[in-house]
Structures are given as C-alpha cells and as structure tokens.
N, C-alpha and C positions, 0 to 999 in steps of 0.2 A: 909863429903859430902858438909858440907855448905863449909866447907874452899875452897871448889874446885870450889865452885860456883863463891866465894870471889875474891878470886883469877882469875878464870876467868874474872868477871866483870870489876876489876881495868886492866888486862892484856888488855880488848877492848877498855879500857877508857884512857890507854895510847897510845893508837894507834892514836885512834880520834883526841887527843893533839896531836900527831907527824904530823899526816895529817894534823889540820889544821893551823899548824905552815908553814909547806910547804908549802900551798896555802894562806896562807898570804905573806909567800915570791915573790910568784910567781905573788898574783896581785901586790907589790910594783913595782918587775920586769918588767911588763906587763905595768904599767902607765909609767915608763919611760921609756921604747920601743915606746909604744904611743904616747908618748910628743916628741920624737925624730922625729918619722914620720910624725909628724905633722906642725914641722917645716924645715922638710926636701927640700920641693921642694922650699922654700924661702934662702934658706943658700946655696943651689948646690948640695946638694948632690945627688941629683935628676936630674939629665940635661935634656934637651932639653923635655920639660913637656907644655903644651897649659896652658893657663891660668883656662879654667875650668877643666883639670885633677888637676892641687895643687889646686886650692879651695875647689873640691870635696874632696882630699885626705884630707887636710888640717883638713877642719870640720869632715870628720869622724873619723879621728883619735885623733881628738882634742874634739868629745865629746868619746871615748874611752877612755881618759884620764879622762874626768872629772868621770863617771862614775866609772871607775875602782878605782878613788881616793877613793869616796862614799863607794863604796864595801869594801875596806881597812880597814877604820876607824867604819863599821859596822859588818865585820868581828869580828874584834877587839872586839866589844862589846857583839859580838855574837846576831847581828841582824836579822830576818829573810830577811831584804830587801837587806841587803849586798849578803846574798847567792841566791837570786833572779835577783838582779846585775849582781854577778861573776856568773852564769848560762848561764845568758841572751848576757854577752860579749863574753864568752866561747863558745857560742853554734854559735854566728855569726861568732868567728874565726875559728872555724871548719868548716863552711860551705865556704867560701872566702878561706882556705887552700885548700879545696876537691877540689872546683873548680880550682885553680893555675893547681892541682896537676891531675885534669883531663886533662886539657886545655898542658899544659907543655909535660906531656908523653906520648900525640897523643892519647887519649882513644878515644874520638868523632871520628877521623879520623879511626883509628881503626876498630869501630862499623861499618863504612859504608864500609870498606876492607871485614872485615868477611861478610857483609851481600853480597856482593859480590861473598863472595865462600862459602856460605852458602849451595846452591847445590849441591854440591859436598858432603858435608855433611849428605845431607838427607837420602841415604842406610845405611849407619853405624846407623843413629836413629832408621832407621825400626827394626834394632837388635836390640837395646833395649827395642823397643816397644815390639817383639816378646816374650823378653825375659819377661817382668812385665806380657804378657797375659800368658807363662807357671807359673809364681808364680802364677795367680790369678788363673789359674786352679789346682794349686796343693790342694785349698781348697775341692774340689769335693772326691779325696782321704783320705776324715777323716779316716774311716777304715783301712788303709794299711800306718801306719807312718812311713816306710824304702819308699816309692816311692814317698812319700809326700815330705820326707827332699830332697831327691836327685832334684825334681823336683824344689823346692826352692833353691837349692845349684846349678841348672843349669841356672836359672831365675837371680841367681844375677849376676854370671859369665858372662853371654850376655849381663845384663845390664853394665858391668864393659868396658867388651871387647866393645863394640857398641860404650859407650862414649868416650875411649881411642881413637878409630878408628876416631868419629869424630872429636877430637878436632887434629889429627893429618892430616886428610885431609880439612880442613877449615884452617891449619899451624897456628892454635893458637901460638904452641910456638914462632915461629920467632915473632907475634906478642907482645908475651908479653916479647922476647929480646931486640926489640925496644923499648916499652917503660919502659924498665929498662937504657936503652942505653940513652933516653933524660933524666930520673929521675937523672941521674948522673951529670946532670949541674947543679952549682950553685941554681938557682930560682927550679931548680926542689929538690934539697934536703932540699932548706929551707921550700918547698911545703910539703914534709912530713914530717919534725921535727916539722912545722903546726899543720897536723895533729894528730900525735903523743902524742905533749903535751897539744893542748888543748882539745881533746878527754881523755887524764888521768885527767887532769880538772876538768874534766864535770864530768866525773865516779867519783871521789875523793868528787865531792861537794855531788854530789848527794846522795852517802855515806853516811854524815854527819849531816840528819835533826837533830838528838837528841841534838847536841852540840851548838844550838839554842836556845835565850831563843824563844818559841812559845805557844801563848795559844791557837790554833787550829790547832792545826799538821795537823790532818789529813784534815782541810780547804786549808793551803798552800799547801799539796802536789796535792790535787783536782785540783788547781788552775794552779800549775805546769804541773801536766799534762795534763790538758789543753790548756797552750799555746803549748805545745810538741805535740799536735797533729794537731794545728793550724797555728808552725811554717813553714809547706810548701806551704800552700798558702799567709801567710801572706808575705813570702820571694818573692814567684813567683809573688806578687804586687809591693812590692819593688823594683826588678829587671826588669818588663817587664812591668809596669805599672807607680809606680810613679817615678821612676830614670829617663826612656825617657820622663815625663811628665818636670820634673823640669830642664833637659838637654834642651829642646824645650824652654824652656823661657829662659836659656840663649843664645840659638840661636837666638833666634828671636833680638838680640840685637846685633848683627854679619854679615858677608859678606860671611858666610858659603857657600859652596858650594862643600862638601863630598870631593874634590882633595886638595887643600892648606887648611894648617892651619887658622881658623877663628880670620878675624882682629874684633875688636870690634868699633862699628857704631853708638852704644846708641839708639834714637829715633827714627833715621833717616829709617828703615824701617817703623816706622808704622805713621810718615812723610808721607811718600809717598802716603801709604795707604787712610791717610784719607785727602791730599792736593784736597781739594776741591777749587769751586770758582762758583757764582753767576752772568753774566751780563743781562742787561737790552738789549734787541732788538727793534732797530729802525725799522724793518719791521717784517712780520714771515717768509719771505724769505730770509732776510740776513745773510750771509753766516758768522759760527763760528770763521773764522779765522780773521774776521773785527772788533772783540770784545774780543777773547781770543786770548792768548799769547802760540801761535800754537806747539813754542817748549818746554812750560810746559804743558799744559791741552792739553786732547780731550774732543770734544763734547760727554759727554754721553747723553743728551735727553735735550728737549726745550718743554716750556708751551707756547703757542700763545691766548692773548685775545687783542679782538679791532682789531687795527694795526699793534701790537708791541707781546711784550714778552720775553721770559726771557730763556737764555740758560746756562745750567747746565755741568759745566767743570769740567774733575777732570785729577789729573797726571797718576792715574791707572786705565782709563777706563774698562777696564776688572773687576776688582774686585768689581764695582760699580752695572756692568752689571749681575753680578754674584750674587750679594745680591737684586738685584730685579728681577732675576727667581727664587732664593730660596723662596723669600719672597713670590713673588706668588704664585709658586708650595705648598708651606705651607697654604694660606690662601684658596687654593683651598681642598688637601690635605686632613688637617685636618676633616672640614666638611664633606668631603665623604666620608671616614674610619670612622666615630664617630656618623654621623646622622643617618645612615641605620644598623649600629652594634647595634644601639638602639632601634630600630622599628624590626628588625631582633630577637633580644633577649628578648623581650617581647612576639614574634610570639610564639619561642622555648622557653619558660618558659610555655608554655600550657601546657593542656592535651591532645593534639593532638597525635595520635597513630603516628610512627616512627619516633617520636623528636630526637630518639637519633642518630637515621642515620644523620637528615639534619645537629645536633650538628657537627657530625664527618666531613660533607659533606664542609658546610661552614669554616672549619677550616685546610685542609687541604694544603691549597693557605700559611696557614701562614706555615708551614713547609715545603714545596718545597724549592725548590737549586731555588736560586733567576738567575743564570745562566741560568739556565732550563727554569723557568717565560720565564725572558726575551729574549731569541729566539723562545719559541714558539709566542709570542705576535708580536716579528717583523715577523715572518711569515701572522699571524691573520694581523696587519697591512700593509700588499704587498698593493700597488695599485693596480696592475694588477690580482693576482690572490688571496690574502686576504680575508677571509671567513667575514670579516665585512663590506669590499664592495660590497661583492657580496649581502650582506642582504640589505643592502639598497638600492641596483640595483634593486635587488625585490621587498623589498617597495614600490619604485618610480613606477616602470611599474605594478605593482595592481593598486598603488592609480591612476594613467594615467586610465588605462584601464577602471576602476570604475568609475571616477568619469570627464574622462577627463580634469583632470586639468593643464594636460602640464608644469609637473614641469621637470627640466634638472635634469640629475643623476648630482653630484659636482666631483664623481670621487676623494674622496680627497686624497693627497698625503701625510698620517698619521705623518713620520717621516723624509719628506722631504723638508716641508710649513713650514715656520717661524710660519705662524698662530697658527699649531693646532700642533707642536712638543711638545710642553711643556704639551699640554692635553693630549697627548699619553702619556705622564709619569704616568703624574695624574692620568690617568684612571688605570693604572697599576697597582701603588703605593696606592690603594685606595681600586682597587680587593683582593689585595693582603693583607693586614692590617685589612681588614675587620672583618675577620673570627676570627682573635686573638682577638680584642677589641667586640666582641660579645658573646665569652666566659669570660672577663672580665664582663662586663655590665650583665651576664647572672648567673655569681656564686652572684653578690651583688645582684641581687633578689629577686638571695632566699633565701639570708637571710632578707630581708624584713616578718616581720613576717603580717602573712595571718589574725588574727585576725582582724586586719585594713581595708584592705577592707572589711571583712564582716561587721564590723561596718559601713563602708560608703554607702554598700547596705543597711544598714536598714535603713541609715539615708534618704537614695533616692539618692545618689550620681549614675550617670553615669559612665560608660569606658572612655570617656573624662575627667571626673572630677577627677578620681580616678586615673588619667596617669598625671596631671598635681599637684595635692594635695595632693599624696601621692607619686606615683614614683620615680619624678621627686626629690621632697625637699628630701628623703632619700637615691637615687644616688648620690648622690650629690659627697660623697669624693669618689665613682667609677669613676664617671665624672670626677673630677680634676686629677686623677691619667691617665684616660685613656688620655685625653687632653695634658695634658701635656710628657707623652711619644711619643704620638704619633706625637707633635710638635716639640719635640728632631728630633726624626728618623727622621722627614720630612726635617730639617733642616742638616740634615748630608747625605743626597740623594747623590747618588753616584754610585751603581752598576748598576739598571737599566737605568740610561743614559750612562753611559760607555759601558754597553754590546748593548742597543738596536741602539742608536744612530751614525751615521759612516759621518763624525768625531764626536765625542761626545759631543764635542763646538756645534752642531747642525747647519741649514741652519742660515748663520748671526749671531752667538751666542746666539741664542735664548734658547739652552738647558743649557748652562754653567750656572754651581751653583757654594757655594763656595768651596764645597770640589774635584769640580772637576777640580777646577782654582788652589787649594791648593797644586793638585795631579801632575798637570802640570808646577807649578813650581818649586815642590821641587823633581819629577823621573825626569821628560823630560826637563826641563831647569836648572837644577842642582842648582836652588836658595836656596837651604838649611834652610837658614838663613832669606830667605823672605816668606817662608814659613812655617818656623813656627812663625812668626810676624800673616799669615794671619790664623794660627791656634788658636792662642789666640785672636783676634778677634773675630773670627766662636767663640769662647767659650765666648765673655762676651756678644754676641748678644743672643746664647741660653741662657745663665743667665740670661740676661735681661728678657728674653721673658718668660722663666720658672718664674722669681721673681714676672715679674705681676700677673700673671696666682693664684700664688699663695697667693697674697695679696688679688685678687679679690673672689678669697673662703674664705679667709679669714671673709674677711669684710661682704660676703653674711651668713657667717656661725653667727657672730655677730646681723648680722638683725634678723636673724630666734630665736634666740637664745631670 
C-alpha cells in the first residue's frame, strides 16, 4: 500500500516538473513574441499605424516583456511572484484574445441579429417552460412512481424539443456558420490559438501552487483569488475609464477631429486657451477694437473706474465665458445644496414623529432622471403659464390689494433673460442636491455621540451654543466631504442646462459652462483634439479647487487639534 502511495506521489511530482518545464518554455517564448511586438510598429512590420496606436502598443508590450522576463527567472527559482506574474500576463492575454475573437467572428453583431428574431423564438420557449412546469409537478405524484417518471421523461423531452425549436427559428445556426466563416481569417485564428494557449496557461499555473517555494499557501492563493474576482472591474477601468483618460491627453496635444488622422500640435491648443491679454482704457466707452488686436482677441469683459479702465481680451472668448458661469453657478451652487441640507438635517435628526417620511420625501429629488427634473422645471419656469409665475402674480395682487402698494408683477422670463438664466440652473441644481447632502450631513450626526450635549445642558449651554461648539467642530470631515463633492458636480454642470435651456449657450451665453463648451467642441465642431485640451483644464481647475478646499481642513483640523 505504501509503495502505491510512493509511487503515486513521485508519478504527480513528475508531472508538476514536466508542466513546469513547459510553462517556463512558454514564458521564454512569450517574451520574445513580446519584444517583437513591441518593436514592431517602428521597424514596419506594422504599417500605416497613428503615432499613439505604436506607442500604446509599443509600452504594452514592452512592459509584457519586461514582466514576463521577471516571471522566467522566478519561475526558475520557484518564486511565488513569478507565478503571480505569469498569472497576471496570462489572464490579460486571455481577455485581449476573447475580445480579438469576439470583435473578429461578429459575436456583438450577432447578439443584436438574434435579438432581432428573438420573437420569433418566444413559442418554442413557452414549450419549454410548459415542459419544467409538468416536471415540477411530477413531484405531487410521490405515491404512483410509474407516472412520476413518465411525467419527468415528458418535462425533459419538451424541454429538449422547445429549445431545438428555438434556437432553429431565431437561425442560430447560420449564425454561428458565420462566425466560424470570419474565425477562418488569419487575425481570427490567431484570436483563438489566443485563447487556447493562454487559457491552458492559466489552468497549468494555477495547477502548480505546491512546486513554490511559499510560506503562506493558503495567503497567496486568498490573495489570488481575490484579484480573480476583482479582475472585471478592474479591466472595465482600464478600458472604459483610464485608457480614454490617457488617450484624451494625448489628444489634447493634436488637431484631432474623429475624420483624419491626428497631426501633433504640442501646446498650441492650450495656447489658445489660455492667450490672454490686459489693456488699459482711455475712456469706459472706448471701443475694444482701439486697444486690442481685433484679429487675435475678443473682448470678454472691461472694469471701468474714474474715466478710464481696463478691458480684458482673450483669443477663446468662449472658454473664458464659460469658466465664469461655471464659476458662478458654483459659488452660488454650493452654498444652496450645503447651507439648508444642514439646517434640514439637524430638523430630521429630531424626535419629531414622521422623520422618516420627510427623510425619504427630501431625498427623492436626488434619484429622479435628471431629464425628468429638468422639463418638468422648464414647464414650472413658462412665463406665460409657469406655476412660479403665477405664485407671484399672487403675491403681488394680495400684497397690492392689502397693503396698496402698487408694486408691478416683473413677469420674469426664467430661461430666456440673460439676468436670471443662470439662477434657473442654480435653483434647480441646488433642489436637486439638496436631499443627498442632507442624508450625508444626517448619517454624521448620528454618530456624534449624545453624551455631549448632555454635558453642555448641564453646563448651561443653549441650541445655539451647542449647534456652533459642538456640531459644527465635529462635522467638520462631513462638511469637507460634502463641499467638496458637491463643488465637483457643480463644476462639471451640464445636463440641466442642455436639457432646460434652448439653445443651451442660453440668451448671450449666459448659460454656457465648461463642459458644455467642451461638449460643443468636441460632437458638434468635431474639434476632438481641442477638446480634450479644454478637458484637462476643467480638471486641473477642479484640482485646484478640490486641493484648497482640502488644505483648508486641513489646516483648521490642526488649529482644533
């Protein structure tokens, strides 16, 4: 018995050795497939490639190399970070194969054919649904086991026949003859010999913990399986989150414009961007074009003091205009979502009977289809028939009638007055926000522990005293947190002026922000490339603004401290 044990054991211990002699060959192999492709699009082999496809390929396959070399020489030693490596490159070439190899044999295309004659399909399912509701009732027949089986032996047949039926009227097969018919080109069967091998890879390493030295097995494998459940979101960042991020920075360095290939521009968009200029005004009526150089700059705005004054030129009067309605919109913004979500979530932290209603009531505004908000709100704002002018038509004619004070209704034209366009946002943006940053400010309360005021009752402390000496200093990281989200989102404004406002630029530009100047130059003037210049601006102005925000809790967190 022991011999057979013995024997067993050396018999799996030469396997392990065979395996991982193979997958030492195979990352040698794989680094220099790597090192090939990575020099690929500079030597030709690769033709007609844009400058950031071979840099992008270049570096990924050139840290592939570096990597997979790592993995080699720790392999070799029987490292556990080698087989964490060769895992880790393995599991990226499997998914970049899947995908070739979806993308290649029309499967996407496909998915939207079938969903197409998917109806067609749906009787033949009814048979099988019919057929799993006779199996589930064959359990009723426990006592009579001849009508029980048959009743199962008929439940699976329909389920059989039902699915046949469907996949034959939905013509799965021609579909999945097509794409066997493109897997037959070249990129499509190196799509699958992809998949193929580095899928036996992965199975083969994963195989192999014991032939490691490791002094916490069963830590690595926790570890492992962990990123393995972690790898589809981290992927889906990778690809839809920071790949267009770091593609948009080298756009922004380009002449992009989604039709021709991108020439490269260097500075020169965010040049533009920020070509400013300062003159000095011999009257406050003299005309910009007397002082600026009419075919570089437009007047964006003049400061008049005395006689004189000073008119403020820039080469992209739009974007300039566009960062002082932002900037407004925010400093108004802010304060209205954050000052009354705090005075509000002090109310609801009572013991007031139906808190939980007004909880659910005021927070409802933040989960609506912001589409939704904003047409009901452009309705609310009509001049003519608008539920907010008619309350103050009301107003006015009580206060008249009362008090005879002969005030004029103003009749205001909410979304069509330069004046009060941008307050229509604000008021929106501000309803709307509220409700979320009042459940914020509302959960840090309560953990404010209640001992404390009761000590400030005894001490003699007031509801003023105890809302400024106590609430106040231990909101404080609610506060920063809510602040500073809320200055984000204020600063990236963009559906409610596109959906309420017509045109969304508003009366005189008065509603254009930057993302909706960002949105119109890079759909509707196809500037690609100057829009993502004014993207990465909009982001270091939010950093900025996030940075302060954040130094200044800082520094207050220091005082108190």
């Amino acid at each position: 018995m022991t011999d057979k044990i013995n024997g067993s054991s050396i018999n799996t211990s030469s396997q392990t050795e065979l395996l991982l002699k193979i997958l030492y060959g195979w990352r040698v192999v794989f680094s220099l497939l790597a090192l090939i492709g990575a020099l690929a699009p500079w030597i030709g082999i690769l033709p007609n490639l844009l400058l950031w496809q071979g840099i992008l390929i270049s570096v990924a396959l050139g840290l592939a190399t570096l990597f997979s070399a790592i993995a080699v020489v720790d392999i070799n030693k029987r490292q556990h970070r080698g087989r964490t490596i060769s895992l880790f490159i393995d599991y990226l070439g499997l998914v970049a194969s899947l995908l070739v190899f979806l993308q290649v044999g029309g499967v996407f295309t496909g998915i939207d054919a079938l969903g197409e004659n998917f109806g067609r399909g749906i009787p033949y399912l009814g048979i099988a649904f019919i057929g799993y509701l006779v199996g589930a009732g064959a359990d009723l027949f426990i006592n009579n086991p001849p009508v029980q089986k048959i009743m199962r032996q008929v439940s699976k047949w329909m389920a059989i026949i039902g699915c046949v039926l469907f996949l034959f009227a939905v013509d799965v097969l021609n579909g999945i003859l097509a794409i066997l018919n493109q897997l037959a080109k070249p990129v499509g069967i190196a799509s699958v010999a992809g998949v193929l091998i580095f899928g036996l890879a992965i199975w083969a390493m994963w195989r192999a913990p014991s032939a490691f030295a490791m002094k916490a097995k069963t830590s690595h494998e926790q570890m492992l399986n962990g990123w393995l459940f972690l790898s589809p979101n981290l992927i889906g960042f990778m690809i839809f989150f920071a790949g267009p991020l770091l593609l948009s920075f080298y756009f922004s360095f380009t002449n992009s414009d989604a039709f021709n290939p991108p020439q490269w521009v260097g500075l020169a968009n965010y040049a533009k961007i920020l070509n400013v200029t300062i003159k000095p005004l011999a009257s406050a009526t003299q005309l910009a074009r007397d002082v600026l150089d009419i075919k570089i700059f437009d007047e964006v705005g003049r400061l008049t003091f005395g006689n004189g004054g000073i008119v403020f030129g820039a080469e992209d009067k739009l974007f300039w205009l566009a960062l002082k309605n932002t900037l407004i919109y925010a400093l108004f913004a802010v304060p209205f979502s954050v000052i009354p979500a705090l005075v509000l979530s002090n109310v609801l932290n009572s013991k007031l009977p139906g808190m939980k209603f007004f909880r659910a009531v005021y927070f409802i505004p933040s989960i609506a289809a912001i589409v939704g908000i904003s047409l009901v709100w452009q309705w609310l704002y009509n001049a003519t028939v608008g539920y907010i002018n008619y309350f103050i038509t009301l107003g006015i004619q009580f206060w008249n009638t009362l008090f005879n004070a002969g005030i004029i209704d103003p009749k205001i034209n909410w979304v069509s007055d330069e004046k009060t366009a941008l307050l229509a946002i604000i008021i929106i943006a501000a309803w709307q926000t509220m409700g979320f940053n009042t459940v914020l400010f509302l959960a840090g309360l309560q953990n404010i522990p209640g001992e404390l005021y009761e000590a400030a009752t005894v001490d003699g402390a007031g509801a003023w005293d105890k809302f400024w000496r106590i609430t106040l200093p231990l909101l404080a990281p609610t506060t920063f947190y809510v602040v500073s989200t809320t200055t984000i989102q204020a600063m990236q404004v963009f559906e409610q002026v596109f959906i309420l406002m017509n045109p969304p630029e508003g009366p005189n530009n008065s509603t254009i922000t930057l993302v909706l100047y960002l949105y119109r130059s890079g759909f509707q003037n196809f500037k690609q490339g100057y829009a993502s210049a004014l993207a990465w601006v909009l982001f270091i102005v939010i950093f900025g603004l996030t940075l302060i925000q954040f130094q200044r809790q800082r520094q207050s967190s220091l005082y108190e401290n």
